[in-house]
N, C-alpha and C positions, 0 to 999 in steps of 0.2 A: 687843167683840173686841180693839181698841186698848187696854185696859187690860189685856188677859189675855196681848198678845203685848210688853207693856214690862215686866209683871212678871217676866214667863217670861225676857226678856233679862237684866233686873236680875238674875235668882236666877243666872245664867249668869255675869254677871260677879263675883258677890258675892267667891268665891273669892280677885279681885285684890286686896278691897278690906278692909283696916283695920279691925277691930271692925266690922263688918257683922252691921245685927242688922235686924228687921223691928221695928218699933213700932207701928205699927198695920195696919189691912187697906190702907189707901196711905199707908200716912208709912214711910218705912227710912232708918234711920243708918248711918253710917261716917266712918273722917278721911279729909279730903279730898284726893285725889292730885292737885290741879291745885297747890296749895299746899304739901303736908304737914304739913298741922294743926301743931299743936303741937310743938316742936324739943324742951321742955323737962318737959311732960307727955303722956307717950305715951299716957295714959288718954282724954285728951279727943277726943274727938268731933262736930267740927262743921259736916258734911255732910249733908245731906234728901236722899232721894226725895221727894218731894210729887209726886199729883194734882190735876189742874185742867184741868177741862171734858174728861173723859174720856182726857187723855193725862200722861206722868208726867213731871216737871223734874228737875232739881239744882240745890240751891243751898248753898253756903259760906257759914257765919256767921265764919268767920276770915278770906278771903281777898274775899269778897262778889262770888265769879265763879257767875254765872247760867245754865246751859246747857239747852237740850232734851237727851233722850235723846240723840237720835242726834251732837247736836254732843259730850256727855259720852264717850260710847265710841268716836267717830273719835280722841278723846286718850288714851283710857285702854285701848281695846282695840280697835284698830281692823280688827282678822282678824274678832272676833268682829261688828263694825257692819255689814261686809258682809252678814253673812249678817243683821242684824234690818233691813237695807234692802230687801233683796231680800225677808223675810217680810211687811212694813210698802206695800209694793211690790203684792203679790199680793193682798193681805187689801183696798187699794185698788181695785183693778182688778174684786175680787170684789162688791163693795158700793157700788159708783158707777159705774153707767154713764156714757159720753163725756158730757158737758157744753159746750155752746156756749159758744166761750171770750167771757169779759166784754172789752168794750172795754178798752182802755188810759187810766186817767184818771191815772196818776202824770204825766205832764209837759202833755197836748194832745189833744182830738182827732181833732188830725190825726192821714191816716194814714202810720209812719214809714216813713223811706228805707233800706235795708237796706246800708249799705256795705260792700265789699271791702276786707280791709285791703289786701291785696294788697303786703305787704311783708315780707320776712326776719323771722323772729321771730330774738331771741337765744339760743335755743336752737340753732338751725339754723347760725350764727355759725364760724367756724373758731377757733379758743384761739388764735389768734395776733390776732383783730381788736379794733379797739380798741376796740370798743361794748361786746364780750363783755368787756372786760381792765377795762371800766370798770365793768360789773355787778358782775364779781369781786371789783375793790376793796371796792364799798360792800355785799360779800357776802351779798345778796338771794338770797334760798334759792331753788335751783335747780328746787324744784315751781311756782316765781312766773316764772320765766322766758319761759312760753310764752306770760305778759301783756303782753308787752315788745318792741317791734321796731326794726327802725333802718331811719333811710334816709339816703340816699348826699346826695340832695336834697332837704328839710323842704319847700322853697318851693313845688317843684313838686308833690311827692304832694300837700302842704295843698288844693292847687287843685279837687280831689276834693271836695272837703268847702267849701270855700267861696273862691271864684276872686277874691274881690273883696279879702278880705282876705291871700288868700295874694302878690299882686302887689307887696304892699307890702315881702316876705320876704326877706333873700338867700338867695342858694344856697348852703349849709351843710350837711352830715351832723349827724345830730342821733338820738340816743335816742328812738324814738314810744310814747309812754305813752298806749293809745288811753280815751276816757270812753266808757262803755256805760250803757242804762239798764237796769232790771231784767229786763226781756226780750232785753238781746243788741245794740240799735240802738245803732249811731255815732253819736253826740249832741256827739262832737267830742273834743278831743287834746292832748295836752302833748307840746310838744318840748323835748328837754333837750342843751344843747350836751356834747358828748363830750369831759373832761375826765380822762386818769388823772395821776395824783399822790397821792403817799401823804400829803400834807400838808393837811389836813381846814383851813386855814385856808383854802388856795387854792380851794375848793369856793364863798368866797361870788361868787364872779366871774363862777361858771355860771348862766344864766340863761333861764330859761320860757319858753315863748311857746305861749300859749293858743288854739286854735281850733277855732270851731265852726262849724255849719252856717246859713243865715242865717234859716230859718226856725225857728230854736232859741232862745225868748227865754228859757225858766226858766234859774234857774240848776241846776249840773252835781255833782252828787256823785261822786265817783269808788270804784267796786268793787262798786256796786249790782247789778250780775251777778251778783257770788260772795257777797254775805253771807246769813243763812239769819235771818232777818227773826223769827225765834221767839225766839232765845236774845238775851244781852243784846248791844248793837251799840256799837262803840267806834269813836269820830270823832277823827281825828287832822287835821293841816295840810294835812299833804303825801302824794300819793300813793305813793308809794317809802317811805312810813315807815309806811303801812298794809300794805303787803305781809310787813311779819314779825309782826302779830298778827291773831291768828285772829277771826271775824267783823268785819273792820276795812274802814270806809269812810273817804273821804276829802273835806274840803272843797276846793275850786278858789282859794276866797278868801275870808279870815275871817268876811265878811260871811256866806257861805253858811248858816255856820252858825244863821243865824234864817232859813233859808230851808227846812225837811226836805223831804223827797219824801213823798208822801202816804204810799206802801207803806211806810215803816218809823215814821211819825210818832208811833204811839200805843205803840212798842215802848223798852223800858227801854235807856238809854242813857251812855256817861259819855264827856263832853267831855276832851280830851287834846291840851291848846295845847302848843306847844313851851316850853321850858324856858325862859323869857325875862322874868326879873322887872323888869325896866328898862326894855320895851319897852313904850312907854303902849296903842298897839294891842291887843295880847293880854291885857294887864289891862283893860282897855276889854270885851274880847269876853267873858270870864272874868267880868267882875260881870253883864254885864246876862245871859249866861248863867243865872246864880245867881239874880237877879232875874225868869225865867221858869222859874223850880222844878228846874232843867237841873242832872245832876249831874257834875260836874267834878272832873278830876284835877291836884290841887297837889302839884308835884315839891316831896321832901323838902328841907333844905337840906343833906345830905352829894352830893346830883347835881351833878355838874360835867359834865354836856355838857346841849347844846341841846335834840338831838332825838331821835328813837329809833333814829335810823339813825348818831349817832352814838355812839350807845351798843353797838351793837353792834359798830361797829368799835374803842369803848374794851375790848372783850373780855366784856360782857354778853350773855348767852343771853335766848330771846324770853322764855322762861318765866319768867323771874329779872324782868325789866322788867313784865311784865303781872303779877304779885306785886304789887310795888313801886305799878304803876296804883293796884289794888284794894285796897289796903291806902290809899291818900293819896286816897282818891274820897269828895267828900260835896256835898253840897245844902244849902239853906237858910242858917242861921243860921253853922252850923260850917265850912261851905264858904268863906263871908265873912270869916270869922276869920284860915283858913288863908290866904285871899289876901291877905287884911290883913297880915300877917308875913313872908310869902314875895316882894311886895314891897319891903321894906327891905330884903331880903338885898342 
């Protein structure tokens, strides 16, 4: 029934799509709108549908962006995904009855503590405050907002979540960047000092401050709530620089990165250090990445900013930058190569 209700969506969307043809009873072609194929040959064609294990993919041989179904038509038609969620929805509900939900074995356990954030999101913010004036600057799309909250006082909310180490804290208003784990629990926080100026130098000044709960020893992925654990999953630094692409989690600290969470560990992935050929840390992280078959994105050498939040503020769109990703992403032998060159630049 899952194959009959992705096909029936596919033939729905076909219409959007670019030389859309069926090739076989599950394989369908077209160019690819996450991308657009070819600028220079509009004949080519190099977008799948493909089946596997009864449900249907997309995948890019130009742009090498990986999606489920339903992550493909939340971009490319998303009037029409409602409606194969809502189908996808029901056809579940029809064919699996409730299921005693499995323990939680991504981090412990134990059983988790449910916290309140119990603070202003920056949505809720007045345009004149500075938390919200400083979102705007570093112009985090406004659907990511309600990830985002401030408090007046970092040290004391911290106290919540762990008293021993918030004591150590001043009293400072601060950006709360909460970490959740795939089910929703406060597993702990980023505070980020509130700095606006339009002067992207003055940004290294601003400074993190990490905390967690103390019965919390794994280490913390950040956006493992919101990413959809099917399509491919893109690992960035920083949290603020995961929130303009799509299925994007974040590590706390480079290290993390040899650290995954069980729920995403066997799922395709492409590492995405910041732009930093000089910096021995992130070439450090980047080889042995490579050296555990991990595949990794090496910024071109026409990129002149760092990160991807500063890319967007040099006037790049999300979708022009996650191009760019998947176009400079490889593994193995070729992966090494490009690192190899990319730090001389």
């Amino acid at each position: 029934m899952t194959i009959f209700i992705d096909k029936k969506f596919i033939n729905l969307m076909s219409g959007q799509l670019e030389r859309f043809s069926w090739k076989k009873d599950n394989l369908a072609n077209c160019r690819c709108p996450i991308c657009g194929d070819s600028t220079k040959n509009k004949v080519k064609a190099r977008g799948f549908f493909f089946e596997k294990k009864g449900e249907f993919f997309f995948k890019c041989h130009n742009c090498s962006v990986g999606l489920n179904l339903y992550n493909f038509m939340s971009q490319v038609s998303p009037s029409l995904c409602k409606e194969y969620s809502l189908e996808k929805f029901k056809e579940k509900n029809l064919s699996n009855p409730p299921k005693k939900e499995k323990k939680d074995m991504l981090f412990s356990n134990k059983p988790k503590k449910k916290y309140n954030i119990e603070l202003p999101m920056v949505a809720e913010l007045p345009p004149n405050h500075a938390c919200r004036q400083f979102v705007e600057l570093r112009q985090i799309p406004k659907a990511m907002w309600k990830h985002l909250y401030y408090a007046e006082n970092f040290a004391d909310w911290a106290k919540r979540i762990n008293p021993e180490t918030a004591e150590a804290l001043d009293a400072e208003s601060r950006l709360v960047i909460p970490i959740l784990d795939h089910k929703g629990h406060l597993v702990g926080a980023q505070g980020r000092i509130i700095k606006v100026s339009t002067d992207r130098n003055a940004r290294k000044s601003v400074r993190y401050i990490t905390i967690k709960p103390k019965e919390e020893e794994h280490k913390s992925w950040y956006g493992l709530d919101r990413v959809n654990a099917l399509g491919t999953i893109y690992v960035v630094e920083g949290p603020l620089d995961s929130l303009f692409i799509p299925n994007c989690v974040a590590t706390i600290g480079m290290s993390d990165a040899f650290n995954i969470p069980k729920y995403i560990k066997d799922r395709p992935m492409i590492f995405v250090m910041d732009n930093e050929p000089r910096n021995v840390q992130v070439i450090h992280t980047m080889e042995r990445l490579v050296k555990e078959n991990k595949k990794v994105c090496v910024w071109p050498e026409s990129m002149k900013y760092k990160d991807i939040n500063d890319m967007i503020m040099g006037g790049m769109d999300a979708k022009e930058i996650l191009n760019i990703i998947n176009s400079n992403s490889a593994s193995g032998l070729e992966a090494q190569i490009r690192i190899n060159k990319w730090k001389k630049m």
